[in-house]
C-alpha positions in Angstrom: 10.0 -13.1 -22.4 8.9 -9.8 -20.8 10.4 -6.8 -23.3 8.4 -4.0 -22.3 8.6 -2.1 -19.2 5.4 0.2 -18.2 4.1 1.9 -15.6 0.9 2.0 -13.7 0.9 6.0 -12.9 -1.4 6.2 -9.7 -1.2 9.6 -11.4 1.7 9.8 -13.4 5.2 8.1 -15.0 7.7 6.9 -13.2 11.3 5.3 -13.5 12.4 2.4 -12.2 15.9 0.7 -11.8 15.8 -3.5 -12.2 18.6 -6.0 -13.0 16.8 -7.3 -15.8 15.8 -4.2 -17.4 18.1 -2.1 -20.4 16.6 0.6 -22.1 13.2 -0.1 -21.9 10.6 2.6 -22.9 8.1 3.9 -20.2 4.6 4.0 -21.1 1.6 5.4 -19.1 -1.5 3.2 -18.8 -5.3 4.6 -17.0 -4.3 5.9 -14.6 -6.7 6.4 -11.1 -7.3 10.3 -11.8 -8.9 9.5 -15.2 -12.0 7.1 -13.6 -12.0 8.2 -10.2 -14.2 11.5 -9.6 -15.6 11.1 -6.1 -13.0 11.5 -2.6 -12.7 7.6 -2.7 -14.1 4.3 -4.6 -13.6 0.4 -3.1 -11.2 -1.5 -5.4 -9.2 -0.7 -8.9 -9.4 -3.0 -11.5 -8.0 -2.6 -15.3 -6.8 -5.0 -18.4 -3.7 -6.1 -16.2 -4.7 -5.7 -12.7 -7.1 -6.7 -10.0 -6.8 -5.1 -6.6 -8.7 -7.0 -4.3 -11.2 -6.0 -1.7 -13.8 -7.0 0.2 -17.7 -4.7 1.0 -20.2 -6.0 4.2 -23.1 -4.3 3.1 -25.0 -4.8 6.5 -22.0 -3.2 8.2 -20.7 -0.7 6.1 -17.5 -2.7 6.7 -14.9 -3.1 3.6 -11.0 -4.1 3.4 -8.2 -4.4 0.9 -7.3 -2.0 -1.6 -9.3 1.4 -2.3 -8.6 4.7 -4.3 -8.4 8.2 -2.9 -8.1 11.9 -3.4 -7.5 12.8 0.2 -4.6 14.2 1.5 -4.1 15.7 4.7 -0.7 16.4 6.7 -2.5 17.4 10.0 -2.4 14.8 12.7 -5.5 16.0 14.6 -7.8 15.1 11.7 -6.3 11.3 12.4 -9.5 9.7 13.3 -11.3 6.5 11.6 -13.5 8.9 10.1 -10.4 10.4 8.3 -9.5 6.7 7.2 -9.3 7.3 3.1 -6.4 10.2 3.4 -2.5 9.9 3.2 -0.5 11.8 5.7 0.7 14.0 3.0 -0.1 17.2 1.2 -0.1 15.4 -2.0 0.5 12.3 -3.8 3.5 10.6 -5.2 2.2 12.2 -8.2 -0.9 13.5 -9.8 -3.9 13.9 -7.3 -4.8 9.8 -6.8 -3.5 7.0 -5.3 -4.2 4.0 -3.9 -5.2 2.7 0.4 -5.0 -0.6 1.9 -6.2 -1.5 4.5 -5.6 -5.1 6.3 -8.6 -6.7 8.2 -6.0 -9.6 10.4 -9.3 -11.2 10.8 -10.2 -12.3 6.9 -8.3 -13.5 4.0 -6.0 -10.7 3.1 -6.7 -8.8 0.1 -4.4 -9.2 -3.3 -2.7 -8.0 -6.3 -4.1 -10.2 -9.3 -2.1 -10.0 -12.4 -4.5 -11.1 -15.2 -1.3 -11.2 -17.8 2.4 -12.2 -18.1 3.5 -9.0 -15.9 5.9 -8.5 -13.6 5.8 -6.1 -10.6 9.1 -3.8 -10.0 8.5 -1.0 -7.4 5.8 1.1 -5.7 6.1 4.3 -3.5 4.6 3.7 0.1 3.3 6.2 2.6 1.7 6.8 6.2 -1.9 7.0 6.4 -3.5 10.0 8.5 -5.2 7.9 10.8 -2.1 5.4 11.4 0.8 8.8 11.6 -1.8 9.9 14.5 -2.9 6.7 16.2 1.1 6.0 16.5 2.4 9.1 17.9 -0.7 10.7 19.7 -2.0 9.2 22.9 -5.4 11.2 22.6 -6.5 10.7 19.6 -7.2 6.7 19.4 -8.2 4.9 21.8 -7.5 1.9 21.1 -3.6 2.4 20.3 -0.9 3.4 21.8 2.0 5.5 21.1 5.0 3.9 19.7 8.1 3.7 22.0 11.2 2.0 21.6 11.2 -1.7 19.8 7.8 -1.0 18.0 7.8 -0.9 14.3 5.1 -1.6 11.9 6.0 -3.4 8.5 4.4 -4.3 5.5 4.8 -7.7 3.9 4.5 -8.7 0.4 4.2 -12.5 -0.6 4.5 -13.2 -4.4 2.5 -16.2 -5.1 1.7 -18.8 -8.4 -1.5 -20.8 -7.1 -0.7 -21.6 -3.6 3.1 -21.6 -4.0 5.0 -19.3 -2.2 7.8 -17.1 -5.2 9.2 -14.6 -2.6 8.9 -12.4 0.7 9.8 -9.3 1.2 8.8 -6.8 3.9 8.9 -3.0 4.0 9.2 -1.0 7.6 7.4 1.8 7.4 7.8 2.7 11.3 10.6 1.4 12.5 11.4 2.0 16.1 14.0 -0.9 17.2 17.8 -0.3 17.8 17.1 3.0 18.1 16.0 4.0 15.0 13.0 7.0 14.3 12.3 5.9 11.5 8.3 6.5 9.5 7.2 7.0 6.1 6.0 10.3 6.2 6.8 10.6 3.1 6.5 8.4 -0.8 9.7 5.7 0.0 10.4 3.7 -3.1 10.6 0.0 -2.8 11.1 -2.7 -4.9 9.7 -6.1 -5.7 13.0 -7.7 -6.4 13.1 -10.1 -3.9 9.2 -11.5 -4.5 10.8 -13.9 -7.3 9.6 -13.7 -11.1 7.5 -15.9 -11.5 4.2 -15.1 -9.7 0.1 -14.2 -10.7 -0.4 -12.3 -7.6 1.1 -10.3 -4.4 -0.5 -10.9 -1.7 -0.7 -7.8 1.3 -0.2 -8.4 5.3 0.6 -5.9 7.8 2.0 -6.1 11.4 2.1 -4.1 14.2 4.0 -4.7 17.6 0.9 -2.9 19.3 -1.3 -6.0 19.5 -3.9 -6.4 22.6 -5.8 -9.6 23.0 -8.3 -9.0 20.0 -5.4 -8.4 18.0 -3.8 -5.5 16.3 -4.2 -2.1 18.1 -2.7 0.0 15.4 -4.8 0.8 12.3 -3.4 -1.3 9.4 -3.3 0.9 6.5 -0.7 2.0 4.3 -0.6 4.1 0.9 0.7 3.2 -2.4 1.2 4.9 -5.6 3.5 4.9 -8.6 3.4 1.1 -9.1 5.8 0.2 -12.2 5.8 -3.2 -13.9 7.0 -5.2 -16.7 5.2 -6.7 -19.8 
């Protein structure tokens, strides 16, 4: 029986709204701007949580989840080297949050929940380096600009073992009927629909720009303000 509702503050408290849920106290737990002091570290890990990544030391290659500092709004500085920063002047809150990025040719990376919690919302957001690569023919050359029909979604699958809980994805460009939509901004979702009875969410992102070595578009997103129940 869960009967405490937290919050993991990527850098600070935040409210969330769930059926389950009646008067339920916040409470703040480490939060990313306590333990990280350099521009970016690979993975978070705490008493509750495990986000997943993955390091080639040979190649200087990684994936999956990683903290950052970096900010910046400015869609010329969208290049690979620029990889670690939200397209934002700040985070949803305090000065951290989290990156993933998806490598469609390993394992995705995951959410491990090391107790009985459940996952209720998260705030998503462009990354520099996607924002430019999608609306800027000049600046990668590998993708191209979004026109109408594209989109680019992230998908959560909640997961016990190798069971399948719940799907749920979350357009974060969203091009078709002729929509404009992009997450330029924190957007609030919810894990509602992933089930409640899971140990782990796992993270896949698609693109309608996909050439014959796969994805074209840079599969990263930002997330902060991640809330959760005990």
């Amino acid at each position: 029986m869960r009967k405490l509702m937290f919050a993991i503050a990527l850098m600070g408290v935040v409210g969330c709204d769930y059926d389950r849920v009646e008067d339920m106290p916040i409470r703040e737990i480490e939060s990313f701007e306590n333990t990280l002091t350099e521009e970016y570290a690979l993975g978070y890990e705490n008493d509750l949580f495990e986000f997943e990544y993955f390091y080639n030391e040979e190649y200087a290659y990684w994936g999956g989840f990683a903290q950052s500092r970096v900010k910046d709004a400015d869609p010329a500085n969208g290049l690979f080297a620029n990889q670690y920063a939200v397209f934002n002047d700040s985070a949803a809150s305090g000065e951290s949050f989290l990156i993933y990025y998806y490598d469609s040719y390993n394992e995705p990376c995951d959410i491990r929940l090391k107790e009985d919690v459940l996952l209720t919302g998260v705030q998503l957001n462009l990354t520099t380096y996607t924002y430019a690569s999608i609306t800027n023919e000049e600046i990668n050359d590998f993708a191209r600009v979004f026109e109408d029909g594209d989109y680019l979604k992230v998908v959560f699958t909640g997961m016990k073992g190798n069971t399948v809980t719940g799907v749920d994805e979350f357009y974060v460009v969203d091009f078709r009927d002729g929509k404009r939509e992009m997450a330029t901004d924190w957007t609030a979702y919810s894990f509602i629909n992933l089930g409640d009875d899971y140990n782990r969410i796992r993270v896949t992102i698609e693109t309608t720009d996909v050439g014959e070595w796969g994805a074209n578009t840079p599969l990263y997103i930002a997330l902060d303000n991640l809330t959760y129940l005990l």
